[in-house]
C-alpha positions as CSV (number, residue, x, y, z in Angstrom):
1,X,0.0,0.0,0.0
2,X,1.3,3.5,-1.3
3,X,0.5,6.6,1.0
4,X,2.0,9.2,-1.6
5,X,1.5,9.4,-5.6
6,X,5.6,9.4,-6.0
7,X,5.4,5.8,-4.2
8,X,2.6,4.6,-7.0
9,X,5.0,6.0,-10.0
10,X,8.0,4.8,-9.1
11,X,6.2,1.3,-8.6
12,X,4.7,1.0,-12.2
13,X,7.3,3.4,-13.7
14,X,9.3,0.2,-14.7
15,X,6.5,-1.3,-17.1
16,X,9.2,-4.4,-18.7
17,X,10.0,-7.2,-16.3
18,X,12.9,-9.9,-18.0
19,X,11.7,-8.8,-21.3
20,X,7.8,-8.9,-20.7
21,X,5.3,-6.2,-20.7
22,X,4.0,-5.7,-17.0
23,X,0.7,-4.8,-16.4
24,X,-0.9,-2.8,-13.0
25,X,-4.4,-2.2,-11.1
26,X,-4.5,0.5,-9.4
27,X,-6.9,0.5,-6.3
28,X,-7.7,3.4,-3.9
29,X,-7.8,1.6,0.2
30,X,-11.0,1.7,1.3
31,X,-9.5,3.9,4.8
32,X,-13.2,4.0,6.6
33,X,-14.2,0.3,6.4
34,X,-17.2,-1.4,8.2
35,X,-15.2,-3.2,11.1
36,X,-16.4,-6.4,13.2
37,X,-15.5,-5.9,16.5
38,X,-12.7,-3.3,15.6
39,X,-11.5,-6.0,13.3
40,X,-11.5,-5.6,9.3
41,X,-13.4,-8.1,7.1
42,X,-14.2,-9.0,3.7
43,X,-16.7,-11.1,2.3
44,X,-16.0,-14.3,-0.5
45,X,-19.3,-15.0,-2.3
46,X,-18.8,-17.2,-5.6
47,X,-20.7,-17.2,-8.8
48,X,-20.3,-19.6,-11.8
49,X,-19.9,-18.8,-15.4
50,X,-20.9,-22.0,-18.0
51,X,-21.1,-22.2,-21.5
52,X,-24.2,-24.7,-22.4
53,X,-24.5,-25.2,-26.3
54,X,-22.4,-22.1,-27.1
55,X,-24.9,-19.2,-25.1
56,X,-23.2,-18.0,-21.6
57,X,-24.6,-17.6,-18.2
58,X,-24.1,-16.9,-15.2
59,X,-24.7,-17.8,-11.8
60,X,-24.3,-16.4,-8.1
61,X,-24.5,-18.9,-5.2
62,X,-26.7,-17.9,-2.0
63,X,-24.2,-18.4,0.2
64,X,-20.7,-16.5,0.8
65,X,-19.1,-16.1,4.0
66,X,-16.7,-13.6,6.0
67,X,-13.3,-13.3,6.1
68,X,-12.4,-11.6,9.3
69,X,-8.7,-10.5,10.4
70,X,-7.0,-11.1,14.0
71,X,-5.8,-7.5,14.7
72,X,-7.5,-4.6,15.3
73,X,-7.7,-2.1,12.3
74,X,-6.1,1.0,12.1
75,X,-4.9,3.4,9.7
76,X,-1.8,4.6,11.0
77,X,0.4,1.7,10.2
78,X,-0.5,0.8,6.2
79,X,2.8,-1.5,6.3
80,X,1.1,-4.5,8.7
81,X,-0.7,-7.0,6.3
82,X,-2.6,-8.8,9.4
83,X,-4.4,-5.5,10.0
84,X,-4.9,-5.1,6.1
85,X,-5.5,-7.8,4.9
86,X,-7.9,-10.7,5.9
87,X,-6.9,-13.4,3.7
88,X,-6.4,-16.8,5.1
89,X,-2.9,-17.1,3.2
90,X,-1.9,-14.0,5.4
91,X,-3.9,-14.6,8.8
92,X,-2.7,-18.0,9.0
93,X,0.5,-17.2,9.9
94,X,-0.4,-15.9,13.1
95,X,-0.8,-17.5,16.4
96,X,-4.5,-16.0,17.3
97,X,-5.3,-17.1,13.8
98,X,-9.1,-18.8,14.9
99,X,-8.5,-17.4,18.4
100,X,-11.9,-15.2,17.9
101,X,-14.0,-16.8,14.9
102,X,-13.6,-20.6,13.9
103,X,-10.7,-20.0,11.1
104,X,-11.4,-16.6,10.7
105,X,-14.9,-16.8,9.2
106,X,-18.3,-16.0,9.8
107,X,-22.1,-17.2,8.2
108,X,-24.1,-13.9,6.4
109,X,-26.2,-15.2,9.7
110,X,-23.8,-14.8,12.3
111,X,-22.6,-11.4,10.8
112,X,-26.3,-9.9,10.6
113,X,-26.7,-11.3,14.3
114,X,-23.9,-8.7,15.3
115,X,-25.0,-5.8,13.2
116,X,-28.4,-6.5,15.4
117,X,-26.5,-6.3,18.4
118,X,-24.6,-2.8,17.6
119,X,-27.9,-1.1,16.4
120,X,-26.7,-1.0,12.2
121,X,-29.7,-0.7,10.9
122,X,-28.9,-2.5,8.0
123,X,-30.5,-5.7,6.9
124,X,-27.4,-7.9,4.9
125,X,-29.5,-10.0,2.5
126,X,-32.0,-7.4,1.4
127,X,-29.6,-4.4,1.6
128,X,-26.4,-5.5,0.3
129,X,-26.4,-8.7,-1.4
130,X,-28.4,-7.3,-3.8
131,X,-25.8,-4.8,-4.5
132,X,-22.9,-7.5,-5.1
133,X,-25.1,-9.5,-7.1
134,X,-25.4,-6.1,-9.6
135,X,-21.8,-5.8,-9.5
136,X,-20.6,-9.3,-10.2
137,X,-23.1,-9.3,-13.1
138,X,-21.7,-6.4,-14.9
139,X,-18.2,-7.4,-14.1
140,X,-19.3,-10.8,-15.8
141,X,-20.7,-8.3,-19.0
142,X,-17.8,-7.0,-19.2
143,X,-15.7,-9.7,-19.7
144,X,-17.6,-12.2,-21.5
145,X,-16.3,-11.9,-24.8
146,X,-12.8,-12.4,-23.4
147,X,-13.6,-15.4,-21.1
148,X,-14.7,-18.1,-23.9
149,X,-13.6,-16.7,-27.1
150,X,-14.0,-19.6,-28.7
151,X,-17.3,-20.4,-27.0
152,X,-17.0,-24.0,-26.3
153,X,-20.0,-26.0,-26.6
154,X,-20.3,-26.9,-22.6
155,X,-17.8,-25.2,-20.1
156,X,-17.9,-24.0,-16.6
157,X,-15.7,-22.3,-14.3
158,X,-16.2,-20.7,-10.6
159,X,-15.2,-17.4,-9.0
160,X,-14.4,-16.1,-5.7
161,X,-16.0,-12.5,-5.3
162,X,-14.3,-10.3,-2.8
163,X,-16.0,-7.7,-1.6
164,X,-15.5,-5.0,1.4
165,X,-18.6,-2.4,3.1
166,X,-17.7,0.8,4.5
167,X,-18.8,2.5,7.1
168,X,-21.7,4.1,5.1
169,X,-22.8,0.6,4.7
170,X,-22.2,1.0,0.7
171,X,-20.2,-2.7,-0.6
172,X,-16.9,-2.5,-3.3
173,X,-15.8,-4.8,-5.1
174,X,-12.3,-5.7,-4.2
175,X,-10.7,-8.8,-7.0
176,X,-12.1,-11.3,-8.5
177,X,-10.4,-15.0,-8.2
178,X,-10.1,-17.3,-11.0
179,X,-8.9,-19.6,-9.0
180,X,-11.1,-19.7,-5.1
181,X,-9.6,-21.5,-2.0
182,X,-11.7,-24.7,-1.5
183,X,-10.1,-25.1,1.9
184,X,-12.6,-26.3,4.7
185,X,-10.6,-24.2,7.4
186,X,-14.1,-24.0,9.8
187,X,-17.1,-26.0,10.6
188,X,-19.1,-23.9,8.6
189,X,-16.8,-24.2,5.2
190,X,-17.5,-27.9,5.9
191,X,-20.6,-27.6,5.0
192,X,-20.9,-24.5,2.7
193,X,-18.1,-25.8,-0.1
194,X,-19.2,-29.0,-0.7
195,X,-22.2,-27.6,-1.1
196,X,-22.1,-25.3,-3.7
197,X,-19.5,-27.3,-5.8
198,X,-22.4,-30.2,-5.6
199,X,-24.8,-27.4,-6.6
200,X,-22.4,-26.1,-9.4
201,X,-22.3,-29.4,-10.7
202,X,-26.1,-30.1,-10.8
């Protein structure tokens, strides 16, 4: 993370990398995030994209979860990734990894249960799922032609949506991952995964 615009142009001045042409995506930080418990989170949700008899759809799965981080956020210190970010491949590392949620994660249930509990008025399926639905379908749009050029007769891949809210309850769209961890790192992974990869297979 880059607090100053001479750190972001000296990072993508140097656009060849042994000989290949680098690309960058640029992201402004998201400084006034919704926290759990003074802790940052995002949220994985997963959609599918199949090609059935050369037409494209797509498809968003009812269930995502949270993805919460073991440090209390702050802005003052952008350089510590366990405050930043709440990935497993970075949380796991620590020792308190688990030590507040089940591997770090929490159900769209448990999550509206503590929004309840601070007075948010906010209702998480009916206010902002619809939102990341919208998004992921026009990020989908926009990339359909590039996905399956070719369009194969029958295809199918799935996603991993990351998303962050802010404080004014308002969700963003954070990466999208071609490639989602399947890991069953809590109880409730268990039980969601297998789930919706049996479902993405029906």
């Amino acid at each position: 993370m880059c607090k100053e615009l001479d750190q972001i142009k000296n990072l993508v001045s140097n656009t060849n990398v042994n000989g290949n042409k680098r690309s960058y995506i640029i992201q402004k930080y998201i400084e006034k995030p919704l926290l759990y418990k003074n802790r940052k989170f995002d949220i994985r949700c997963f959609t599918m994209m199949c090609t059935i008899n050369g037409n494209m759809q797509g498809y968003w799965y009812q269930e995502g979860y949270f993805r919460t981080s073991c440090r209390e956020f702050t802005i003052k210190n952008v350089s510590n990734r366990y405050v930043h970010l709440t990935n497993d491949a970075v949380q796991k590392k620590l020792d308190d990894y688990g030590k507040f949620e089940s591997g770090n994660k929490l159900s769209y249930s448990e999550f509206q249960k503590y929004l309840d509990t601070q007075k948010i008025d906010c209702d998480l399926i009916k206010d902002i799922v619809p939102k990341m639905k919208d998004m992921a379908q026009q990020s989908m749009r926009a990339v359909s032609r590039k996905l399956d050029p070719a369009r194969k007769a029958y295809s199918f891949e799935i996603y991993g949506y990351d998303f962050m809210i802010d404080e004014d309850l308002n969700p963003w769209m954070i990466e999208v991952n071609t490639n989602p961890c399947f890991e069953l790192s809590s109880p409730y992974l268990a039980r969601l995964i297998p789930a919706m990869v049996e479902n993405s297979l029906k």
